[in-house]
C-alpha positions in Angstrom: 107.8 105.5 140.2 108.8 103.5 143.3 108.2 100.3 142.2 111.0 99.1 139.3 108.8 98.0 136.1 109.8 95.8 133.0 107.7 95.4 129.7 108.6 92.5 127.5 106.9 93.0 124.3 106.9 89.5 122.4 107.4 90.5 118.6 104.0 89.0 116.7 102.4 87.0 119.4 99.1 86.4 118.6 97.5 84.5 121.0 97.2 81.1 119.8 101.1 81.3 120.8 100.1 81.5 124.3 97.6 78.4 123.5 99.8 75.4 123.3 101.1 74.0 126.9 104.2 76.0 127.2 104.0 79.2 128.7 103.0 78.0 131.7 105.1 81.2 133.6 102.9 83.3 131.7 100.1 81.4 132.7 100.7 81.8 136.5 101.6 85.5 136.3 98.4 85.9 134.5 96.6 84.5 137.3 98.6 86.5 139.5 97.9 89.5 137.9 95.4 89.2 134.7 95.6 87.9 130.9 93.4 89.7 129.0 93.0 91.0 125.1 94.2 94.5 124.0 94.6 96.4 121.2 98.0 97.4 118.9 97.8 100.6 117.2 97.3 100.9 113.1 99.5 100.2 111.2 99.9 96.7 113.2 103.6 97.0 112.8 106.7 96.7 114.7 108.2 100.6 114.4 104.5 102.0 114.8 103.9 99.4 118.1 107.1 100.2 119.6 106.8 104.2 118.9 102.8 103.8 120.5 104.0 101.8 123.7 107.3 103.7 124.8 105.5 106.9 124.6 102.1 105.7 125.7 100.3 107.3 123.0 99.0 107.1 119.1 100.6 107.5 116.2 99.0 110.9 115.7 101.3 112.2 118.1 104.6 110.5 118.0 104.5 110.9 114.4 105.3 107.2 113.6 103.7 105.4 111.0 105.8 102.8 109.7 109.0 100.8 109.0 109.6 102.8 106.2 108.9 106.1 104.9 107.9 108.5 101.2 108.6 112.0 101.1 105.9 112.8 98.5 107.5 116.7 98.6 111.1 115.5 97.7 110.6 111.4 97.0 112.8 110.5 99.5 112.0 107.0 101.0 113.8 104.7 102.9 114.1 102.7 106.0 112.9 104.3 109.7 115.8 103.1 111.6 117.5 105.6 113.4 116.9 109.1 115.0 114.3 112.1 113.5 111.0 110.0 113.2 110.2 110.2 116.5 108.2 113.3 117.9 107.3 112.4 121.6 108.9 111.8 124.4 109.6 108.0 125.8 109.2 106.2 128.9 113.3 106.0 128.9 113.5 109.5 128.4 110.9 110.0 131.3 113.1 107.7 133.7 116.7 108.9 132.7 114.8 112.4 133.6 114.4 111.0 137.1 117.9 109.7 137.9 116.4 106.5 137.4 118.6 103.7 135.7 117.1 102.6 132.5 117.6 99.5 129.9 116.8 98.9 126.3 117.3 95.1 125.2 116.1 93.9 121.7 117.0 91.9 118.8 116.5 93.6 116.0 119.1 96.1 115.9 116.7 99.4 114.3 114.6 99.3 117.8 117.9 100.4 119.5 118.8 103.0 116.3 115.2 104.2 116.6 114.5 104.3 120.4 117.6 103.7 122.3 119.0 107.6 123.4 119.0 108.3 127.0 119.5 104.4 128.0 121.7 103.1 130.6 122.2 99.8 129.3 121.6 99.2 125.8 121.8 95.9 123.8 120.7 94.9 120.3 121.3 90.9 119.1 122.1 92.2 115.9 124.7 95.0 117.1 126.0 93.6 120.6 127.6 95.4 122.6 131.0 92.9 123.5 131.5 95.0 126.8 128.2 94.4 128.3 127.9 91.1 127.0 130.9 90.0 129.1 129.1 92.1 131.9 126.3 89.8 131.2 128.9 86.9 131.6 127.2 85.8 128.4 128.6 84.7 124.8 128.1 86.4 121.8 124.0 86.1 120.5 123.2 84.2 117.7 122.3 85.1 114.5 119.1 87.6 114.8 117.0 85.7 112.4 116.7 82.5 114.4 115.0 81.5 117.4 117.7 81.4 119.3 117.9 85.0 119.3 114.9 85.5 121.3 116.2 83.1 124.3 119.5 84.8 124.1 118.4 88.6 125.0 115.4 86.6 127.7 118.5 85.3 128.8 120.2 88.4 128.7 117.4 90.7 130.3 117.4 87.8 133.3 121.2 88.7 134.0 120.6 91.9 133.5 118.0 92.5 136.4 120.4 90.0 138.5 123.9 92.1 138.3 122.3 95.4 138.0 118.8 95.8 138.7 117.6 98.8 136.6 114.2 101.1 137.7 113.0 100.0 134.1 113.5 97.8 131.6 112.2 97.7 127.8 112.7 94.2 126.0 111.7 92.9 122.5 112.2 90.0 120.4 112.4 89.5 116.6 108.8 87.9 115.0 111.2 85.2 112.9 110.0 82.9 114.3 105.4 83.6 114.0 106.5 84.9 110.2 107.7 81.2 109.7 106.2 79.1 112.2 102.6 78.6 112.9 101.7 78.4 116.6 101.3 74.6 117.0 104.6 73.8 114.9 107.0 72.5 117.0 109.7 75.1 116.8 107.2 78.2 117.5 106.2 76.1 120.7 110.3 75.7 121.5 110.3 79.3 121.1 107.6 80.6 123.3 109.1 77.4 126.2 112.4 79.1 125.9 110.7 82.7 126.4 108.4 81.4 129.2 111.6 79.6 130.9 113.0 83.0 131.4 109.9 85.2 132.0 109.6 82.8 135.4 113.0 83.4 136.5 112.8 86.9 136.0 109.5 86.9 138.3 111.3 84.5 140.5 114.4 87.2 140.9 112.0 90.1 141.6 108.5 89.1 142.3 107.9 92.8 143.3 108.4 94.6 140.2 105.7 95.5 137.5 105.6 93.1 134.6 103.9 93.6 131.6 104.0 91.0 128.7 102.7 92.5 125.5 103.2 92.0 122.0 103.6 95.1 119.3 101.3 93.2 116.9 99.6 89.7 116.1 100.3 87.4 112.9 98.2 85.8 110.5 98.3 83.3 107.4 97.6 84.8 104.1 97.1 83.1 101.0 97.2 85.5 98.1 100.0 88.2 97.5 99.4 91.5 95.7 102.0 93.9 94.1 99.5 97.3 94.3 101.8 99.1 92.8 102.1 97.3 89.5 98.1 97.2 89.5 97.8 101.0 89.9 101.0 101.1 86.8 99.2 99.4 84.7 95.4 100.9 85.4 97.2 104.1 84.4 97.4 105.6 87.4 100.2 107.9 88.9 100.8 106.4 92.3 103.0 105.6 94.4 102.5 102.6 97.1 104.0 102.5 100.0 104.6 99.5 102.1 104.6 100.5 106.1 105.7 96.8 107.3 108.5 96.9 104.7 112.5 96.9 106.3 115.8 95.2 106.1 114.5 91.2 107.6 113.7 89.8 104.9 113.6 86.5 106.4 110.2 87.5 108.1 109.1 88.2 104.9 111.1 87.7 101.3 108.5 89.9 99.7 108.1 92.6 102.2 104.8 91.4 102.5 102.4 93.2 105.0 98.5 93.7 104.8 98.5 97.7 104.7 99.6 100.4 102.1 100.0 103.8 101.8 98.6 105.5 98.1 100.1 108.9 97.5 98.5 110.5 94.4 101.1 111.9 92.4 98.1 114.0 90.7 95.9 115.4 93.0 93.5 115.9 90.6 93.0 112.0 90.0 92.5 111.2 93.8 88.6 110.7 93.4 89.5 108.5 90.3 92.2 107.1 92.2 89.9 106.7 95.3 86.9 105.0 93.3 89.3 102.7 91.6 90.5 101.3 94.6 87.3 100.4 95.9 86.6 98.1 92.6 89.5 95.5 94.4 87.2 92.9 95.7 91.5 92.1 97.8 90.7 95.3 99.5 89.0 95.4 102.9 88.5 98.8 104.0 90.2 102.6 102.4 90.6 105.2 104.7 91.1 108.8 102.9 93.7 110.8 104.3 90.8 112.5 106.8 89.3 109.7 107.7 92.8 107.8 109.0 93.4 110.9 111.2 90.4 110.7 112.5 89.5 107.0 112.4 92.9 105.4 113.2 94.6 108.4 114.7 97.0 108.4 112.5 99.2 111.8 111.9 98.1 113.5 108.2 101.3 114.5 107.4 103.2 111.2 107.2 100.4 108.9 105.4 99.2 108.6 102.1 96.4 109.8 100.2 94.9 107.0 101.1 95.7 104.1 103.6 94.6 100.8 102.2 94.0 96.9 104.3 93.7 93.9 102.3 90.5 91.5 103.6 91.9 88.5 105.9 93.6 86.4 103.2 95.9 89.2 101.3 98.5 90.7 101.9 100.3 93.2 99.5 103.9 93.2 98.6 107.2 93.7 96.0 106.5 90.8 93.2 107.5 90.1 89.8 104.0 90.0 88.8 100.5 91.3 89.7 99.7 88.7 91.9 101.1 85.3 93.6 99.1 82.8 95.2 101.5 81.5 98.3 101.2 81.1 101.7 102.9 83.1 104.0 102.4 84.8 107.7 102.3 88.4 108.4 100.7 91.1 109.7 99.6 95.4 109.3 96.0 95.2 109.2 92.7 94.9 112.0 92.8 91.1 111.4 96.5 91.7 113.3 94.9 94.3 115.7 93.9 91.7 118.9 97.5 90.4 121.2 97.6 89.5 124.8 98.6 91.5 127.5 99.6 90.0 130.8 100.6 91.6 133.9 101.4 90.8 137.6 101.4 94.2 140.1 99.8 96.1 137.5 99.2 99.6 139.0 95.8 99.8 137.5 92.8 97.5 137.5 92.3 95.3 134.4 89.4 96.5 133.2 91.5 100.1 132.5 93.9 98.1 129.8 92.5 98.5 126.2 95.4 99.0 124.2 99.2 97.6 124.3 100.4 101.5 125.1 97.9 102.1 128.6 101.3 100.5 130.6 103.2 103.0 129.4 100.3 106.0 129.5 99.6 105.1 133.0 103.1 105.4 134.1 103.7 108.8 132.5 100.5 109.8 134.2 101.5 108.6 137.7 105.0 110.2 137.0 103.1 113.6 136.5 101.5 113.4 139.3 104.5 112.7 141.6 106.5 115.6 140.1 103.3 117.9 140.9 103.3 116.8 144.0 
């Protein structure tokens, strides 16, 4: 743990973000270091990503599986944003351990609810902090659903690393801006410019520390909407279907639209009926029994469905009025979300060793085993 290291984790970059002329930074770090393709965990969303990469591992053992949560026992559901979910230890938790100094910096004010205990310096966009803004010698952010959000805490990470230099630093943006802007529209590349901007000065204060630039998942463009749970209502069945992207933004998406879903059987004696049903959808890509995603997707029994259900490249499933909706929209949950970049410059492993967005993490908590055998 010598080295200070900083993971910036670009909410919903796919990489055809990275593939129009402005991330130059990026570029040059890359080539630095390496740009290559990984892997997010299953689910591809943004509380399962975040879980996988501060604890450098899968979802089978830090117990996350979602934005939001069904207690089939008690049918309790709501939102995953704040303390309980999490069963693993994090990279924070691992530094603070250490007397090193730590930082958590994100937009979306639920990562800091969710992950942000044992953190020296901890700042949301959605819940600033006024002190340590003025620390920052900063104004008070924007609104979080904007692109100007994203600059802000780049901005603020920058000043941060300049005034008080932390061992390691964790910061995220909000995926406004990919849910509503495809890659080559002008404000999506004004976005990823403003990002890059600040990526180099970072570099350019501290060209020593690890950098890794990640994503927690990748974004698509989806044509067709389906409400699963009104289809399974009116086949007769007793189900309930749960949405894992679903949370509080919806400006990403108005109809909590993600491409995964959780089926709980209500009667466990109709889950073969149940199961064989579901594979009539010609919307459906792939069903996982509740086995198979342990196994498969590593994904922990006790907090998924019955089944856990992707929609093929053009669906996505959601909260509608009706049965279907044919609209265009961008989102993300499934495999076709699965592929983001990761770049990094004084990497402490070779390339070819990075396969999924959580290794940066893993290797870290394996080199800080090591040193406190030693």
């Amino acid at each position: 743990m010598s080295k200070k290291a900083i993971v910036i984790v670009i909410d919903g970059c796919a990489h055809e973000y990275l593939q129009q002329g402005v991330t130059t930074n990026i570029n040059k770090l890359g080539e630095r270091g390496f740009f290559k393709n990984v892997k997010s965990a299953l689910p591809s969303v943004t509380n399962v990503n975040h879980a996988t990469i501060l604890t450098g591992s899968l979802p089978i053992e830090h117990q996350v599986t979602g934005n939001y949560f069904y207690n089939p026992e008690t049918g309790e559901q709501g939102f995953i944003e704040g303390k309980g979910f999490l069963d693993k230890e994090t990279i924070l938790d691992a530094y603070t351990k250490e007397g090193k100094s730590t930082a958590l910096l994100v937009v979306k004010g639920k990562v800091l609810q969710v992950f942000g205990d044992n953190v020296s310096f901890r700042l949301s966009v959605e819940h600033p902090d006024e002190n340590l803004v003025r620390h920052l010698d900063m104004e008070m952010p924007p609104y979080v659903a904007t692109p100007e959000a994203n600059g802000w805490i780049m901005e603020a990470c920058y000043n941060l690393i300049r005034k008080d230099n932390p061992d390691f630093i964790y910061c995220t943006t909000n995926d406004y801006t990919m849910h509503n802007y495809n890659p080559d529209h002008e404000v999506a590349k004004k976005q990823m410019e403003s990002i890059d901007h600040w990526i180099g000065k970072i570099y350019e204060l501290d060209p020593e520390r690890e950098i890794y630039i990640t994503a927690d998942h990748g974004m698509t463009t989806k044509t067709t909407l389906i409400d699963l749970q009104k289809k399974m209502d009116h086949s007769s069945f007793d189900t309930v279907c749960m949405l894992p992207l679903k949370d509080r933004y919806l400006e990403n998406h108005i109809y909590q639209e993600g491409c995964a879903v959780y089926v709980y059987a209500k009667n466990q004696k109709e889950k073969d009926a149940i199961y064989n049903h579901l594979k009539s959808y010609s919307f459906i890509e792939s069903i996982y029994t509740r086995e198979e995603a342990v196994d498969q997707l590593s994904l922990p029994g006790n907090r998924i469905g019955d089944f856990v259900v992707f929609g093929t490249k053009e669906v996505a499933f959601g909260e509608l009025e009706d049965e279907e909706l044919a609209v265009t929209v961008r989102t993300h949950g499934s495999k076709f979300e699965q592929d983001i970049p990761l770049i990094a410059v004084n990497a402490r492993r070779d390339d070819f060793e990075y396969e999924r967005n959580f290794d940066v993490i893993r290797f870290m908590l394996e080199d800080l085993k090591v040193n406190l055998v030693k």
